[in-house]
N, CA, C and O atoms as a GROMACS GRO file, in nm:
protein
  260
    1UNK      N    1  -8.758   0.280   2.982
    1UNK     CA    2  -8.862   0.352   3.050
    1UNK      C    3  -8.798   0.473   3.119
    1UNK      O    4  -8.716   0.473   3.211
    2UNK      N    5  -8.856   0.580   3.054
    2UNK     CA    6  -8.837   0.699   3.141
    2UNK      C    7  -8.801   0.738   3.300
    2UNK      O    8  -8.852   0.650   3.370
    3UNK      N    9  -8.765   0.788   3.341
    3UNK     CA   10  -8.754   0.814   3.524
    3UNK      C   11  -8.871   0.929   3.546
    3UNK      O   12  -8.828   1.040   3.514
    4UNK      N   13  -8.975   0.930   3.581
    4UNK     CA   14  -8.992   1.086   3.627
    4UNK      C   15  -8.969   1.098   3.757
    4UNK      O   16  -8.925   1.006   3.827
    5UNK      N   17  -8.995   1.206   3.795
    5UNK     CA   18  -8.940   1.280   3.956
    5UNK      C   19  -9.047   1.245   3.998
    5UNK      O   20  -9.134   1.200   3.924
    6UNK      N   21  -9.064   1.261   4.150
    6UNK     CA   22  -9.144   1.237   4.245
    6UNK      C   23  -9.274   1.328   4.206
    6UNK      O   24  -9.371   1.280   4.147
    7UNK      N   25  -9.268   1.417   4.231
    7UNK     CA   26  -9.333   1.558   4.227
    7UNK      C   27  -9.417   1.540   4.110
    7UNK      O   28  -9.537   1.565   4.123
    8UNK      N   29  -9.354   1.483   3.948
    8UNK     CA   30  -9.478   1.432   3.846
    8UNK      C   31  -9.532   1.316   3.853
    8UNK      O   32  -9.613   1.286   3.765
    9UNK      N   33  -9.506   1.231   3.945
    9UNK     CA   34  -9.544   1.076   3.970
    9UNK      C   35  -9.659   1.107   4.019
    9UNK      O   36  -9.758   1.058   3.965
   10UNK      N   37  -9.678   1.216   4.162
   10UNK     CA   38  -9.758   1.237   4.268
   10UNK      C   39  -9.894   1.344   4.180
   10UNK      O   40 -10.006   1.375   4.222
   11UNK      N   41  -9.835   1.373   4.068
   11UNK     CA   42  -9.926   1.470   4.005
   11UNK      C   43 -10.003   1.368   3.926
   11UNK      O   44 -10.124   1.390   3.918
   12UNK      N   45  -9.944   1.230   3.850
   12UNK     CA   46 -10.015   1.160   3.764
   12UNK      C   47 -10.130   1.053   3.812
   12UNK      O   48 -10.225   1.003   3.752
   13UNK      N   49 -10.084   1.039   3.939
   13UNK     CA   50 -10.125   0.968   4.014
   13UNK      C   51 -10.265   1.023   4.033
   13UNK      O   52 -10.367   0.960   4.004
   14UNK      N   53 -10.260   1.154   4.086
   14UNK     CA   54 -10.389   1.228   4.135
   14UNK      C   55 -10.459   1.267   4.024
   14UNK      O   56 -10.570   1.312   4.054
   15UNK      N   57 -10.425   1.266   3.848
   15UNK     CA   58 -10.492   1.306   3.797
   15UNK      C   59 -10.576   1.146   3.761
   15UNK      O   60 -10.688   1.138   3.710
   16UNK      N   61 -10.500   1.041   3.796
   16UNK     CA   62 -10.547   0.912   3.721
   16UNK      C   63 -10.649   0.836   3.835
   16UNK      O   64 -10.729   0.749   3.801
   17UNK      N   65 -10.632   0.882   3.982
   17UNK     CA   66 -10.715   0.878   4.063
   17UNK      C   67 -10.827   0.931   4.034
   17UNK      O   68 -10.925   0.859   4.054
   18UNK      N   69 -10.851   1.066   3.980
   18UNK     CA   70 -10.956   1.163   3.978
   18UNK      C   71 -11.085   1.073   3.864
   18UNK      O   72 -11.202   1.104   3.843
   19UNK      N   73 -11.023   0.984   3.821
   19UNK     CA   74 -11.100   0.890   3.641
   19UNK      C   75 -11.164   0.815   3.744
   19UNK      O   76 -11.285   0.827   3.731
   20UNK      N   77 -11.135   0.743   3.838
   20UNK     CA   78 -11.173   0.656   3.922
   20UNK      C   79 -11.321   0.667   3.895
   20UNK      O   80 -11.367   0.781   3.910
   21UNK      N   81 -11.408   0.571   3.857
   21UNK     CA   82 -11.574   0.595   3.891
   21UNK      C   83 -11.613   0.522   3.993
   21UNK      O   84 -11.635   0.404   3.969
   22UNK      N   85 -11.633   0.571   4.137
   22UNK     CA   86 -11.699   0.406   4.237
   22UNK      C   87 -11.839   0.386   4.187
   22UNK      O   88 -11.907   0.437   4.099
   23UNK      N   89 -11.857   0.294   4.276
   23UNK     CA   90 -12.012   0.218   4.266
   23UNK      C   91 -12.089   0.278   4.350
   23UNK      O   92 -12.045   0.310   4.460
   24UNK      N   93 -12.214   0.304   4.317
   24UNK     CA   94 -12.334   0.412   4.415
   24UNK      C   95 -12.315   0.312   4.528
   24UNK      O   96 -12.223   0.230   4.528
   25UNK      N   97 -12.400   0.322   4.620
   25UNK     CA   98 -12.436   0.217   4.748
   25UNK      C   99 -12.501   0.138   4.719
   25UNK      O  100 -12.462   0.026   4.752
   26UNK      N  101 -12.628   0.146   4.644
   26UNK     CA  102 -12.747   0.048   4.593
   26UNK      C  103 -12.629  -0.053   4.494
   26UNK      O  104 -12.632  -0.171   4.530
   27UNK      N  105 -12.569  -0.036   4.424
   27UNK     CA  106 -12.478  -0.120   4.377
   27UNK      C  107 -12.402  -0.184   4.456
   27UNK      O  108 -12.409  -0.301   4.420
   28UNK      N  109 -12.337  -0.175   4.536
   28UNK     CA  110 -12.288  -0.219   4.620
   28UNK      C  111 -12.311  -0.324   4.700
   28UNK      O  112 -12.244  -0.426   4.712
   29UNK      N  113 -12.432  -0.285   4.766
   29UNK     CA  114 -12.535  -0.370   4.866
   29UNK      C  115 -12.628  -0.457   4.737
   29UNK      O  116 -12.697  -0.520   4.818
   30UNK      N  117 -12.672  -0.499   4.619
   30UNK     CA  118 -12.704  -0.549   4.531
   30UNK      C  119 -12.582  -0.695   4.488
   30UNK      O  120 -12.604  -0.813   4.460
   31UNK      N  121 -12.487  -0.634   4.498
   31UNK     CA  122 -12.388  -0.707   4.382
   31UNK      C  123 -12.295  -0.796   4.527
   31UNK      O  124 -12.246  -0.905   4.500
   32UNK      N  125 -12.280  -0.745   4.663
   32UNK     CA  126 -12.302  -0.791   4.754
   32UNK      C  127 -12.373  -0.907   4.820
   32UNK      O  128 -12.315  -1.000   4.875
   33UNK      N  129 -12.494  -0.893   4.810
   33UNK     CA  130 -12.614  -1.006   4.825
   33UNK      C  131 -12.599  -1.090   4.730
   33UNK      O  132 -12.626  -1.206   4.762
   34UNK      N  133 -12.559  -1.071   4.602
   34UNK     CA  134 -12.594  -1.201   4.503
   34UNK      C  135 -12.456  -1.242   4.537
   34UNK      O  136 -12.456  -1.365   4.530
   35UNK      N  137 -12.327  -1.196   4.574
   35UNK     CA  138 -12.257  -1.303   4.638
   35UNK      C  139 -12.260  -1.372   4.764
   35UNK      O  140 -12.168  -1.451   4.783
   36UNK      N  141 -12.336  -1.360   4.845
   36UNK     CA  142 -12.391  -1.406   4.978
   36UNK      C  143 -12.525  -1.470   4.959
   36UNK      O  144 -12.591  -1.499   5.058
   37UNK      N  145 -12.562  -1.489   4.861
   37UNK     CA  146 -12.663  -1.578   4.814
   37UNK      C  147 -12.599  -1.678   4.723
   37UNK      O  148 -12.644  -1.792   4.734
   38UNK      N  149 -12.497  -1.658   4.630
   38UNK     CA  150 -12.472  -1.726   4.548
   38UNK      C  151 -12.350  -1.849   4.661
   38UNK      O  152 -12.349  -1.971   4.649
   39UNK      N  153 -12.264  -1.771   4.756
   39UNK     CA  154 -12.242  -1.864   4.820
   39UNK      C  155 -12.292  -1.981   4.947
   39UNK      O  156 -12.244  -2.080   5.002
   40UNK      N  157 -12.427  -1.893   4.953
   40UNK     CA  158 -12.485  -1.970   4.995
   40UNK      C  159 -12.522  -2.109   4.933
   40UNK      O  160 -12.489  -2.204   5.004
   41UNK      N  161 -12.582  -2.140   4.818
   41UNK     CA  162 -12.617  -2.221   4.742
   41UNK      C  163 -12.516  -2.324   4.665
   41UNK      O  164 -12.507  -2.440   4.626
   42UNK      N  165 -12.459  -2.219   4.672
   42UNK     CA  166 -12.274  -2.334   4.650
   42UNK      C  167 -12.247  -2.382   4.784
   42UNK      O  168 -12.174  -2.477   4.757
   43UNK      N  169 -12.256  -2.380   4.897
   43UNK     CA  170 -12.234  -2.452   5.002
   43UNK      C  171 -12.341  -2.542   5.022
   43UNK      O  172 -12.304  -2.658   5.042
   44UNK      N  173 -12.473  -2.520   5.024
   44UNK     CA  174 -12.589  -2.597   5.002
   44UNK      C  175 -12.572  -2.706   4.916
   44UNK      O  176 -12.594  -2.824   4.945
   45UNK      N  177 -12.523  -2.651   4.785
   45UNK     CA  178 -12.520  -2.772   4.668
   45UNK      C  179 -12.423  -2.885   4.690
   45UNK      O  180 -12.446  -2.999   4.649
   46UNK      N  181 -12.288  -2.841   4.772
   46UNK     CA  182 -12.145  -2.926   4.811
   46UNK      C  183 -12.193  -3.003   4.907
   46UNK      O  184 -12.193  -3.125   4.889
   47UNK      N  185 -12.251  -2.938   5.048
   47UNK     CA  186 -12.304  -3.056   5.152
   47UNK      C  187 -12.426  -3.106   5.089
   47UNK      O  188 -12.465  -3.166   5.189
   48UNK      N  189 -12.510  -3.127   5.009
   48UNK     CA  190 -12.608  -3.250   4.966
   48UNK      C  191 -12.509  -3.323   4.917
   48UNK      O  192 -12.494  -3.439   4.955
   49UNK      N  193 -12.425  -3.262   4.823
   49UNK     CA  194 -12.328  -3.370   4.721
   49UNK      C  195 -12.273  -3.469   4.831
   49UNK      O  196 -12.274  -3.588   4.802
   50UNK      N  197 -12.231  -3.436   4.936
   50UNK     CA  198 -12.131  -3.459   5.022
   50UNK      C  199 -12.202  -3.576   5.065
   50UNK      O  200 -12.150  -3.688   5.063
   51UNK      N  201 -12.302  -3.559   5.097
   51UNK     CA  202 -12.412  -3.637   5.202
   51UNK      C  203 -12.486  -3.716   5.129
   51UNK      O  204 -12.541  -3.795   5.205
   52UNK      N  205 -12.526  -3.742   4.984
   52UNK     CA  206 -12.511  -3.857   4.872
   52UNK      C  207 -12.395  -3.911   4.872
   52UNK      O  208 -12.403  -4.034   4.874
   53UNK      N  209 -12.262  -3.859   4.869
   53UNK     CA  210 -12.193  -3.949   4.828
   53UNK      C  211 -12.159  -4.030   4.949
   53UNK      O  212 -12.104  -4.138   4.933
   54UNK      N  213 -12.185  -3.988   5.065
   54UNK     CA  214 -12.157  -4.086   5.218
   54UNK      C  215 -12.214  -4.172   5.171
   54UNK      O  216 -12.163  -4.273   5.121
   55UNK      N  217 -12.367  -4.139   5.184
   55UNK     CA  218 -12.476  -4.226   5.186
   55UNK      C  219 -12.429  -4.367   5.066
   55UNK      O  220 -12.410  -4.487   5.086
   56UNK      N  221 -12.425  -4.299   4.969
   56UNK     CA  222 -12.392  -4.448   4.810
   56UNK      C  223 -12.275  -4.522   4.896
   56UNK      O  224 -12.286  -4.642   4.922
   57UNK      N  225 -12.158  -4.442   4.940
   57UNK     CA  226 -12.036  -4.520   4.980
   57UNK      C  227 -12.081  -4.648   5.108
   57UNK      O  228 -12.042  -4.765   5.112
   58UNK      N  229 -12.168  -4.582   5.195
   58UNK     CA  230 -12.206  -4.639   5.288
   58UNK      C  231 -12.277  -4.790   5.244
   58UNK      O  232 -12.262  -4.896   5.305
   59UNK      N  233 -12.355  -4.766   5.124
   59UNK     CA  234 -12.463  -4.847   5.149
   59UNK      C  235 -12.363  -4.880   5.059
   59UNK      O  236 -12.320  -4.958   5.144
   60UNK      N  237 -12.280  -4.896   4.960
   60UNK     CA  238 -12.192  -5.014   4.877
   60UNK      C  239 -12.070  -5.100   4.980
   60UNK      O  240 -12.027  -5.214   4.967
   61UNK      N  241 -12.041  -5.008   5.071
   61UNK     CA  242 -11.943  -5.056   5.156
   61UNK      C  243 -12.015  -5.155   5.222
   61UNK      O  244 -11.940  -5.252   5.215
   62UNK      N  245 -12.148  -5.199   5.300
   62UNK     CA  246 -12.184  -5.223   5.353
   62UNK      C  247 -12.265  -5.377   5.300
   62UNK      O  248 -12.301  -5.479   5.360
   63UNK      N  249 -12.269  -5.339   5.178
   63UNK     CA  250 -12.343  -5.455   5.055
   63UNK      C  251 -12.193  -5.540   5.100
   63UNK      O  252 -12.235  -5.650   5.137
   64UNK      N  253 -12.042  -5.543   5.112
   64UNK     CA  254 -12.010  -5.646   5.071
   64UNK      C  255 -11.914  -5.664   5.223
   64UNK      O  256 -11.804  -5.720   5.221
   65UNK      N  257 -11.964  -5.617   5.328
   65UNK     CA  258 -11.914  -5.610   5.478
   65UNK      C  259 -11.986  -5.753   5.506
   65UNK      O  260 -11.980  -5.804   5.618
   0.00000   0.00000   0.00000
């Protein structure tokens, strides 16, 4: 691999920066929410799981207490 100098590093850099496309705002705030919704519902879905599986453990533990 080649060496280049500082001076063409700092030039390639800025031309490969310039390709960069960001995301509008409405994208942003969109793609945002469906992960703050989607983790919502993944935490929702883990504590029911959670709170069935007490419950079965409870009531089998308890069948032979």
């Amino acid at each position: 691999m080649a060496m280049t100098n500082p001076i063409q590093f700092i030039q390639q850099v800025r031309s490969e920066a310039g390709k960069v496309v960001w995301p509008e705002r409405r994208e942003v705030l969109l793609t945002t929410a469906m992960v703050l919704v989607m983790a919502a519902l993944t935490a929702t879905f883990f504590s029911l799981t959670d709170v069935l599986i007490k419950f079965g453990l409870t009531f089998v533990l308890s069948a032979f207490h």
